[in-house]
C-alpha positions as CSV (number, residue, x, y, z in Angstrom):
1,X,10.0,-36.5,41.1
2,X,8.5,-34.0,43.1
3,X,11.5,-31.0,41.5
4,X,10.2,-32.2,38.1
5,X,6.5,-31.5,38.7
6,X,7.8,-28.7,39.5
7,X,9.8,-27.6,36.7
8,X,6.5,-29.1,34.3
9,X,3.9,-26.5,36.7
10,X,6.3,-23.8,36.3
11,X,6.7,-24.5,32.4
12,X,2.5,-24.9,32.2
13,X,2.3,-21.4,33.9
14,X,4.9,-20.0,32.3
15,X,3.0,-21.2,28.7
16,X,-0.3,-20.3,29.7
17,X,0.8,-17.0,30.9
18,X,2.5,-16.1,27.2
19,X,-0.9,-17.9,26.1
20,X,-2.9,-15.3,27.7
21,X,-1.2,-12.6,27.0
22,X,0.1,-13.3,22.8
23,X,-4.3,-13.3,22.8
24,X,-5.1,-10.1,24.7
25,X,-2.2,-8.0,22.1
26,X,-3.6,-10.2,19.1
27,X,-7.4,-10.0,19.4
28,X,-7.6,-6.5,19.1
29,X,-5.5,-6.4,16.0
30,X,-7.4,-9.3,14.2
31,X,-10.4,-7.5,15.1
32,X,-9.2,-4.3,13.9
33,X,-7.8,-5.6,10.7
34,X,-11.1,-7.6,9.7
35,X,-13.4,-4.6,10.7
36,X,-11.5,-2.0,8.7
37,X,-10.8,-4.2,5.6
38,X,-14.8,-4.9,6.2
39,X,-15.8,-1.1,6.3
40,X,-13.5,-0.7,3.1
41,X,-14.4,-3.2,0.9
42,X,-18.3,-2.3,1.5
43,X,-18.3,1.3,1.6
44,X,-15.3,2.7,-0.6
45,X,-15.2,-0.2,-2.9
46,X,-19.4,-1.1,-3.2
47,X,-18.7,-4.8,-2.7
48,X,-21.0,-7.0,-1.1
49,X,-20.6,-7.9,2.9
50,X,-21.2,-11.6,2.9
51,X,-18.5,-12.0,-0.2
52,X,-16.2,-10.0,2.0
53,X,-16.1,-11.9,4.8
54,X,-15.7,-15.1,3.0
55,X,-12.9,-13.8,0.9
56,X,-10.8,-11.5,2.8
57,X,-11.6,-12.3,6.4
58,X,-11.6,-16.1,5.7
59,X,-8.1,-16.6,6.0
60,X,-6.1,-18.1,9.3
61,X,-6.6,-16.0,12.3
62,X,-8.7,-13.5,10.3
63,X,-11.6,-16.1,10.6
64,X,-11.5,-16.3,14.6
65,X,-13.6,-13.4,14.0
66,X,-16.4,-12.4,14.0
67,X,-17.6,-9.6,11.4
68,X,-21.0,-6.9,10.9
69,X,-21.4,-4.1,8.3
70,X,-24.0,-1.2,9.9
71,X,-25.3,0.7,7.1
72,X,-27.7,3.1,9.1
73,X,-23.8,4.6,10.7
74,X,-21.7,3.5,7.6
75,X,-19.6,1.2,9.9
76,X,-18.0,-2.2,10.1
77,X,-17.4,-3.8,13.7
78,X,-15.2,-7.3,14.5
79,X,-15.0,-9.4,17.8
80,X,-12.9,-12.1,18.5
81,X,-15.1,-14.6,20.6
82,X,-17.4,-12.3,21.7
83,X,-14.3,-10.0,22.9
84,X,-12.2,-6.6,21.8
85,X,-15.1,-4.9,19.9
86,X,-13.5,-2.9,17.2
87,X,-15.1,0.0,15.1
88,X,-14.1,1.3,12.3
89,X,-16.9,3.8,10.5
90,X,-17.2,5.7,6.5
91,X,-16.4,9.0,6.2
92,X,-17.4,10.4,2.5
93,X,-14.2,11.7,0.6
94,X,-11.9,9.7,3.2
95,X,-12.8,5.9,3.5
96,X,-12.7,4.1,6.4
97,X,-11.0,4.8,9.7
98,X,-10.5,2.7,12.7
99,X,-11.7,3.9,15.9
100,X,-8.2,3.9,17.6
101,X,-7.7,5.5,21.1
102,X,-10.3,7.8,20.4
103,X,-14.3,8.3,21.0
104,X,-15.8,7.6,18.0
105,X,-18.1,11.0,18.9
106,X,-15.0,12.9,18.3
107,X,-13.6,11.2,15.3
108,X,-17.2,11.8,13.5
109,X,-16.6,15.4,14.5
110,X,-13.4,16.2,12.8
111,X,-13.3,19.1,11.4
112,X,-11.7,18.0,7.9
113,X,-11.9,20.2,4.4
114,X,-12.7,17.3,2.0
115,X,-11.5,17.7,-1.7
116,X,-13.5,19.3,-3.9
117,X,-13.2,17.2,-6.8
118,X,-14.8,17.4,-9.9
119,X,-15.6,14.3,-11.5
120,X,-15.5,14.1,-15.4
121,X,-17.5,11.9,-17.8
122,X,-14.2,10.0,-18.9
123,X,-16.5,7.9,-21.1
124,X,-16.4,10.6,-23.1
125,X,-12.5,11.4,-23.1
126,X,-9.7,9.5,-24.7
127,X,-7.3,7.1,-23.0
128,X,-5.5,7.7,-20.6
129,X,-7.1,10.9,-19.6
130,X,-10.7,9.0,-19.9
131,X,-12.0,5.9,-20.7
132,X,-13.6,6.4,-24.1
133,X,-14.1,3.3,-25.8
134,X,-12.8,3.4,-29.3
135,X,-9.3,4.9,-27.7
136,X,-8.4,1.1,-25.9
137,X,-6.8,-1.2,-28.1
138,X,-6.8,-5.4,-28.3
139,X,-4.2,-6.6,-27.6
140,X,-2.4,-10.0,-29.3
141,X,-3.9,-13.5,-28.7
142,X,-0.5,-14.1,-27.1
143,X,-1.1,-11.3,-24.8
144,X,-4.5,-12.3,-24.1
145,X,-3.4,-16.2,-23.5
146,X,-1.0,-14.8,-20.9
147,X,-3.4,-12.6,-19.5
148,X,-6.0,-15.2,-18.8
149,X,-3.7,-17.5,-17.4
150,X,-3.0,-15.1,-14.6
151,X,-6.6,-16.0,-13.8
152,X,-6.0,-19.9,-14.2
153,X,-5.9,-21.7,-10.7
154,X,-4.0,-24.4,-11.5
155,X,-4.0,-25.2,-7.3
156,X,-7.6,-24.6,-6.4
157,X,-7.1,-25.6,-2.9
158,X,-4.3,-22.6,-2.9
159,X,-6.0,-19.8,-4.9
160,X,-4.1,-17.2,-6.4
161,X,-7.5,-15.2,-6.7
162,X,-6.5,-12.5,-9.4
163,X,-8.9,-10.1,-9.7
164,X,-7.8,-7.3,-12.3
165,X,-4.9,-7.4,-15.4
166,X,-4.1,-4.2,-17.2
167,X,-1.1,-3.8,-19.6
168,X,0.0,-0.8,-21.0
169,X,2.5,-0.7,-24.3
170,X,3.5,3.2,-25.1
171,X,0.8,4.6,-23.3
172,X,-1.8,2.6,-24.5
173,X,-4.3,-0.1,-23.0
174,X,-4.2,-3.1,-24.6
175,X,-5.0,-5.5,-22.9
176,X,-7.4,-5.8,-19.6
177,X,-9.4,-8.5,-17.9
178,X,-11.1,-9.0,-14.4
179,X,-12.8,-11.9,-12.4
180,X,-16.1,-12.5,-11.8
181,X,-17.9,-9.5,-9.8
182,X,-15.5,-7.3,-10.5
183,X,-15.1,-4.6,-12.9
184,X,-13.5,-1.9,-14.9
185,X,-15.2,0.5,-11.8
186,X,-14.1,-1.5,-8.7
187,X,-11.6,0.1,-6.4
188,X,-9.3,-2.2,-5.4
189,X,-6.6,-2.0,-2.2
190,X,-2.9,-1.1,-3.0
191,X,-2.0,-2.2,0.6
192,X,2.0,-1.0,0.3
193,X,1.4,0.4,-3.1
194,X,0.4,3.6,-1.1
195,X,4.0,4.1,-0.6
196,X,4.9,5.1,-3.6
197,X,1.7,7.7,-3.3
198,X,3.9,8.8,-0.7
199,X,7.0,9.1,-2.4
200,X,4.7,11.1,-5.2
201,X,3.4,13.8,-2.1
202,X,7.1,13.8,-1.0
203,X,8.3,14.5,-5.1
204,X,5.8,17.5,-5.5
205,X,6.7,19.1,-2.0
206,X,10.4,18.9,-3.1
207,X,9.3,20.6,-6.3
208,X,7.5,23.4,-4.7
209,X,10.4,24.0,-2.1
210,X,8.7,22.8,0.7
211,X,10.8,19.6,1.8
212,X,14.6,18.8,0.6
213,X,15.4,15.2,0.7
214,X,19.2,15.5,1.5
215,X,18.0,17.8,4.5
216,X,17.3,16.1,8.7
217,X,13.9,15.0,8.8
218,X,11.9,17.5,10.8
219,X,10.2,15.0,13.4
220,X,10.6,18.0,16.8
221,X,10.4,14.0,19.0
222,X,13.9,13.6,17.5
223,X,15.5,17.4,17.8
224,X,17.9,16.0,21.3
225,X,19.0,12.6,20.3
226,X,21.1,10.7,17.9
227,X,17.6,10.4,16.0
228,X,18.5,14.2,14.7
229,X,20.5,12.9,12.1
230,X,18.1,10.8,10.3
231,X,17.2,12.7,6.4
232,X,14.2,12.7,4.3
233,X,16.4,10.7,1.9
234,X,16.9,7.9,5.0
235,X,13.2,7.7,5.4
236,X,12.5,7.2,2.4
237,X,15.3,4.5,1.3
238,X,14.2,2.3,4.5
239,X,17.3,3.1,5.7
240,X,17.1,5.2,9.1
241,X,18.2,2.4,11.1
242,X,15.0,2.9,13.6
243,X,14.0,-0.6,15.4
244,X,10.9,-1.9,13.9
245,X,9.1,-5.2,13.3
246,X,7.9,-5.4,9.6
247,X,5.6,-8.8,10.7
248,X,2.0,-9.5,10.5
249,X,1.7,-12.8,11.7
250,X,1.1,-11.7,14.8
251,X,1.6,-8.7,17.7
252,X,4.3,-6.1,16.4
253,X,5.0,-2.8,16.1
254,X,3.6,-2.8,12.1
255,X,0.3,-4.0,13.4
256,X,-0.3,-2.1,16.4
257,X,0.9,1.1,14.7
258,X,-1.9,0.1,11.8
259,X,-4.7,-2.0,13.8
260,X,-4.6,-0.5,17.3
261,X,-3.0,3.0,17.5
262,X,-4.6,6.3,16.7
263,X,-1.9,8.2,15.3
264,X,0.6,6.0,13.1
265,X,3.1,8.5,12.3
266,X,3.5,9.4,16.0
267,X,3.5,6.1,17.0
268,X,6.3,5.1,14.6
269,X,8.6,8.2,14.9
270,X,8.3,6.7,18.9
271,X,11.1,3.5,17.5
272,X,14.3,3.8,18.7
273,X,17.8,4.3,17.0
274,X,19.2,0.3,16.6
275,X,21.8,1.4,13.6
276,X,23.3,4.4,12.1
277,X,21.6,5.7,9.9
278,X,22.3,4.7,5.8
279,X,24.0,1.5,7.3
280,X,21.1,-1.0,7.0
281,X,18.2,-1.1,5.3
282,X,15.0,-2.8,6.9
283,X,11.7,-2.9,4.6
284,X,9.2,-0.2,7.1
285,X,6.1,0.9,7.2
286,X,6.6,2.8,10.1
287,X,9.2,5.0,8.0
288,X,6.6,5.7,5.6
289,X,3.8,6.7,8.1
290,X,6.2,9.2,9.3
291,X,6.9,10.6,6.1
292,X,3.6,10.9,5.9
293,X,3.3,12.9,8.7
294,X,6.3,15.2,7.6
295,X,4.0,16.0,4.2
296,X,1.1,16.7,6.5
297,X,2.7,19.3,8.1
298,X,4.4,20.6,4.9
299,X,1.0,20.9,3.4
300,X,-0.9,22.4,6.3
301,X,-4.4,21.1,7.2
302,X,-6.1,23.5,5.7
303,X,-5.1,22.1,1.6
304,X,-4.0,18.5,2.9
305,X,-6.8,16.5,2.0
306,X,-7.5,18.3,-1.1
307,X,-3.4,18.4,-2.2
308,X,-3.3,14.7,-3.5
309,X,-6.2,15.1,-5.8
310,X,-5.2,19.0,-7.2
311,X,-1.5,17.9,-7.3
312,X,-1.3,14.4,-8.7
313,X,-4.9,12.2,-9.5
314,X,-6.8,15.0,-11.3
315,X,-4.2,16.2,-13.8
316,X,-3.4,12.5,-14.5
317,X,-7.2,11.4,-15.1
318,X,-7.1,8.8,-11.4
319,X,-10.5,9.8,-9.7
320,X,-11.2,6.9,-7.6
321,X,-8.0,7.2,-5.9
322,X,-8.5,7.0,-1.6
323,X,-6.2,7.6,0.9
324,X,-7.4,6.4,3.9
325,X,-6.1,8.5,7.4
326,X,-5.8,7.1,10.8
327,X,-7.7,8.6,13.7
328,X,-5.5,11.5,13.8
329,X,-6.4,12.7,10.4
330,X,-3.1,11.9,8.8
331,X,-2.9,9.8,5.2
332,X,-1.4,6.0,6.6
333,X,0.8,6.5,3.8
334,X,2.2,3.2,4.1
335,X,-0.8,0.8,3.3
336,X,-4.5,2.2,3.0
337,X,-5.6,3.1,-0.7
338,X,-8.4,2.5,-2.9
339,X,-8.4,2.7,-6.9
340,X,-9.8,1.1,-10.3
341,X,-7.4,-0.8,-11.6
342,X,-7.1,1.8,-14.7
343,X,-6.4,4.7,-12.1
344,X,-3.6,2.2,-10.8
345,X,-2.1,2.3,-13.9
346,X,-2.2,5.6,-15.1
347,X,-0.2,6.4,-11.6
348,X,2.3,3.9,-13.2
349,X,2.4,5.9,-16.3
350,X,3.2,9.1,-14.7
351,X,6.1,7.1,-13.5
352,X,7.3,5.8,-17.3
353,X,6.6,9.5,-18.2
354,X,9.4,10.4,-15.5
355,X,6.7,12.5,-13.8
356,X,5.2,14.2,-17.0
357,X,1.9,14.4,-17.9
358,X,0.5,16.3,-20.8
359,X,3.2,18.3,-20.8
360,X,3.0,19.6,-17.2
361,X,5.7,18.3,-14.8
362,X,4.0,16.7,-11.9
363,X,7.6,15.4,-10.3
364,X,10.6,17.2,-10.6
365,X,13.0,16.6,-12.9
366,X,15.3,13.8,-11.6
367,X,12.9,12.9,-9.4
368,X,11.8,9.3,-10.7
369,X,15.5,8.5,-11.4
370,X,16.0,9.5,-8.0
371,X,13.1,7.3,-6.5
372,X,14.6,4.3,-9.0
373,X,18.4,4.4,-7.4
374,X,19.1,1.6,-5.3
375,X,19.6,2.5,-1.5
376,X,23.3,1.9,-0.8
377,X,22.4,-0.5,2.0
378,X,19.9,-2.4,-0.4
379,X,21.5,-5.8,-0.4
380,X,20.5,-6.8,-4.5
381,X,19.4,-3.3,-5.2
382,X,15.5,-4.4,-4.4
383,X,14.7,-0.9,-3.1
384,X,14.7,2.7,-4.2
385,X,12.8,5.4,-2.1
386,X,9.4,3.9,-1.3
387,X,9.6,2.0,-4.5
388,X,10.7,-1.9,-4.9
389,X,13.5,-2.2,-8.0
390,X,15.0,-5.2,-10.2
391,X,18.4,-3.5,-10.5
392,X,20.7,-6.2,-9.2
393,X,24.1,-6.7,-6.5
394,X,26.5,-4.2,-7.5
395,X,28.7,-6.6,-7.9
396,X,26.3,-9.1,-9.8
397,X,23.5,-7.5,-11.1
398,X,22.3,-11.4,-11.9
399,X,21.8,-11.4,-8.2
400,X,18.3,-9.9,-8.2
401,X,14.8,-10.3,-7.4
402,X,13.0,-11.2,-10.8
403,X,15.6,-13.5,-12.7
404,X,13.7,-13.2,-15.8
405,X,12.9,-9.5,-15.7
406,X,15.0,-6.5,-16.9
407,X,16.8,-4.8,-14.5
408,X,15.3,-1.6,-15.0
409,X,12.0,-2.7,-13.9
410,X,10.4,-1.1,-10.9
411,X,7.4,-2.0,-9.0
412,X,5.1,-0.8,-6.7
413,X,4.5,-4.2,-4.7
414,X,1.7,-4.9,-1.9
415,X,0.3,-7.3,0.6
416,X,-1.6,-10.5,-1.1
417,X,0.1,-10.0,-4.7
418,X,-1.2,-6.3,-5.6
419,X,1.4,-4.5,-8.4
420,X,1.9,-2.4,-10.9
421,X,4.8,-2.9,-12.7
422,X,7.0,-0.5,-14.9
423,X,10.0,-1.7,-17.6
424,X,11.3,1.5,-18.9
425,X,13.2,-0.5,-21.5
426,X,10.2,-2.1,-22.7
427,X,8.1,1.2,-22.8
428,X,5.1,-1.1,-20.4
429,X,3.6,-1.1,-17.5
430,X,1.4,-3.9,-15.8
431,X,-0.7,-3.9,-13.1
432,X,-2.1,-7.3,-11.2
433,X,-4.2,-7.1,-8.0
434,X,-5.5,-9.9,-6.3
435,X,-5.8,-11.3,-2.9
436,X,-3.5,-14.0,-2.7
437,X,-3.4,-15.2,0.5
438,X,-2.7,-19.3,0.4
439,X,0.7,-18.7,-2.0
440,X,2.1,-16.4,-4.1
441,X,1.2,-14.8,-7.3
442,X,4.2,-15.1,-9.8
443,X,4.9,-12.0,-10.3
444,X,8.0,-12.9,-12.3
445,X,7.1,-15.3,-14.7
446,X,4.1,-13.3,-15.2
447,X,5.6,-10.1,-16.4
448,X,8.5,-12.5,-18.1
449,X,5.3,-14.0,-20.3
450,X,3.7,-10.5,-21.0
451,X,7.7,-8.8,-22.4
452,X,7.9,-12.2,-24.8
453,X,4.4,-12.0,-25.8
454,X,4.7,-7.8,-26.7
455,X,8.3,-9.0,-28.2
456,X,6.5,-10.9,-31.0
């Protein structure tokens, strides 16, 4: 009796132990996440606080928190319980930052050149380049129908909450429709949509010369190690065989790199070699961060804030696009971005345009058939580079992620049921954003619905 009391103490410890310690990694990261969503939504997207912290912080875990927007400092702050006080403040031009092994004195203090951007009327210019009026179409009452039952909860206890609905049919806008308190001028968060804003930073370096894809990636933490013969092209396939975590239900090495550390690139370029590289491919945001790192320094400080804007959103008509950077300065190129939902989908246009835009070639040519190859290591073919695909098994290209989709159809895909969806074939592209957090937004019967209602 008295070895089994034992064995039960030595278990209780044991558990309370792990107890203690799962809290102490995950209250900082709940903390972190809920005050920089907080600072986002308020300050970059104009939303109210109180509806913010009911919506987006109200989820499991999220909601052990506790959540305050400052407004005389343009900063949010979350505690768990009264414990691990996190900060993360508004910076004009670059959203919100988490104060991340840092003083928040010296992250204030950064000496960053902010895009000059000129904003344009585009009430007054034509679709796509603007917003004039008389240049967006109506769509069919099919169309519509399917658009407004995107909105339909059919499950009200599990809320699909979509919030915007574009479609565009050769270029044009027809058909659009948002919920309740938002608008045609909300930014919304592409969460992992920002990785194919990195693959875009990555195509436009490769066209000026300044990175090569088929070339070792130059990370100098990898220069005397096996890690030297990870490529660009690796990184971007998710298929450098680096050990990582992709999991957010609780501590890993995705959240800590984007809730808790100051420099995500760094932090990420850290994980060890598990497989050769090309060999298997593992979904990563910690890839992506240090890609972009790798266009940071391609760009040089000096033009890298102002690069994205001169080289992609302004010749494309996107000027509410926001990249958020970590407290090093650097773009997390993996999840933080804000834009309109319009601005969303003219980046998917420049896609369907294989990188055109007015005539000006924003991509190289090649480069979105490039991005839109299956890795080789992709099991079904469900990723290119930085961008999720439809094409299939090789051997059964019925074996894929949509069932009812073409295979051609790309996507840019992130957290809580954002998109924006591209079918060459079908000349479209669809965007849905939402926060989805109780189940999932079909994404496949949805876009299914919208091809047979443009097919008519």
């Amino acid at each position: 009796m008295k070895r089994v009391k034992q064995i039960f103490l030595l278990i209780l410890v044991v558990g309370v132990g792990y107890a203690v310690y799962f809290l102490s990694q995950a209250f900082p990261i709940i903390a972190g996440y809920g005050a920089k969503n907080l600072c986002s939504c308020v300050f970059v997207a104009g939303r109210d606080a109180n509806q913010v912290i009911e919506q987006e912080l109200g989820g499991s875990l999220v909601n052990l928190g506790s959540y305050s927007v400052n407004f005389q400092d343009s900063s949010a702050t979350g505690k768990v319980f009264g414990m691990s006080t996190r900060k993360a403040i508004y910076r004009k031009g670059l959203g919100c930052t988490l104060v991340s092994e840092v003083r928040e004195e010296e992250l204030r203090n950064q000496k960053i050149k902010i895009s000059d951007q000129q904003k344009l009327n585009q009430d007054t210019i034509e679709w796509p380049q603007g917003n004039k009026a008389d240049s967006l179409l109506n769509g069919s009452a099919k169309l519509n129908a399917v658009v407004n039952e995107a909105f339909n909860e059919t499950d009200p206890a599990n809320p699909v909450n979509t919030r915007a609905v574009i479609v565009l049919h050769h270029g044009k806008l027809i058909a659009e429709k948002y919920a309740n308190d938002f608008t045609a001028q909300t930014k919304l968060i592409g969460w992992s949509m920002t990785k194919t804003i990195t693959n875009a930073l990555v195509g436009v370096l490769v066209k000026q010369g300044k990175l090569k894809v088929d070339e070792t990636a130059p990370v100098a933490e990898w220069k005397q190690d096996d890690r030297s013969k990870i490529t660009l092209n690796n990184l971007l396939q998710a298929s450098s065989g680096l050990a990582w975590e992709e999991v957010y239900a609780g501590p890993s090495t995705a959240t800590n790199m984007l809730f808790r550390k100051k420099d995500a690139g760094a932090f990420a370029a850290q994980s060890k070699l598990e497989h050769e590289p090309n060999t298997k491919w593992y979904y990563s945001s910690g890839t992506t961060n240090i890609i972009s790192r790798i266009v940071r320094q391609a760009v040089g400080d000096d033009d890298y804030y102002a690069f994205p804007h001169r080289e992609i959103f302004g010749k494309i008509g996107v000027q509410s696009m926001v990249i958020e950077p970590d407290a090093s300065g650097t773009f997390v190129g993996s999840s933080f971005s804000y834009a309109t939902a319009r601005d969303w989908a003219r980046f998917g246009q420049l896609y369907l345009n294989d990188g055109l835009w007015n005539g000006e070639r924003i991509f190289p040519e090649g480069w979105v058939k490039y991005s839109t190859t299956p890795a080789p290591a992709a099991p079904v073919g469900e990723y290119g580079a930085q961008i999720w695909l439809n094409a299939g098994n090789k051997s059964n290209s019925n074996n894929k992620r949509f069932a009812d989709v073409p295979n051609d159809m790309y996507l840019m895909d992130g957290f809580e049921g954002q998109c924006v969806v591209t079918v060459p074939s079908k000349n479209v592209v669809i965007v849905r954003l939402g926060l989805s957090q109780k189940r999932e937004f079909d994404t496949n019967k949805f876009v299914s619905e919208v091809l047979g209602a443009l097919s008519e």
